[in-house]
N, C-alpha and C positions, 0 to 999 in steps of 0.2 A: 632846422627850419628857421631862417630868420622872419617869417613874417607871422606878426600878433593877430590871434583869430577877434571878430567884433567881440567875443564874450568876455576876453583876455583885456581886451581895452577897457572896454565895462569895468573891470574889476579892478585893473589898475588904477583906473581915474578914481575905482569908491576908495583906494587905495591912496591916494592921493587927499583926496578929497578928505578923509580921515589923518591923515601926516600935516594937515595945512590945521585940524581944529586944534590938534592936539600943539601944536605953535611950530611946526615943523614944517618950514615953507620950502613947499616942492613948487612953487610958479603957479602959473594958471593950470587946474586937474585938465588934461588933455587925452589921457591913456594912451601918451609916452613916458618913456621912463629916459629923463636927458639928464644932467648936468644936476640940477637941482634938485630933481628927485631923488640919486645917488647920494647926492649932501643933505636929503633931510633924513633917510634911512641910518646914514652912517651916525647924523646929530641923536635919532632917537633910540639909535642900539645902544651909543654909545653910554645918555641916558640913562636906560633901560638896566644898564651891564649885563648886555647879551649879545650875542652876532647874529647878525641876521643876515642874507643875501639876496642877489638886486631880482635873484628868480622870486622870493616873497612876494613881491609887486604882484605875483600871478597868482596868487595862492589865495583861495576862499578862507581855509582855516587862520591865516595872517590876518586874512580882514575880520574876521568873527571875534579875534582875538583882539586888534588894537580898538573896534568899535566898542569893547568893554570899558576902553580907561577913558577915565573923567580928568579933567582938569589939564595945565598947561605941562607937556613933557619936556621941549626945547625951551629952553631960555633964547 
């Protein structure tokens, strides 16, 4: 199913919106997942030394998880 439910949007933008504090600029938090946001997940996996994937963006436990770290992750 290509279409994102309102709740999935929600989560990606807090998704977002969390990638942009932590210095990992995903563009304006919209709850899409474009171009940018692709490049800031990849900037903070890479970071991180972990993989992560672009389904993460949907994932509650992703956001429970990055909303824990403090301080700037992307340079």
């Amino acid at each position: 199913s290509g279409r994102t439910s309102d709740d999935e949007r929600k989560t990606i933008r807090s998704v977002q919106l969390e990638l942009n504090r932590l210095g990992c600029n995903t563009g304006t938090p919209d709850g899409v997942i474009g171009r940018n946001s692709r490049e800031a997940l990849r900037q903070f996996a890479g970071a991180r030394g972990i993989r992560f994937q672009v389904a993460d963006f949907r994932s509650q436990l992703f956001l429970r998880r990055i909303e824990k770290i403090t301080g700037i992750v992307c340079q």
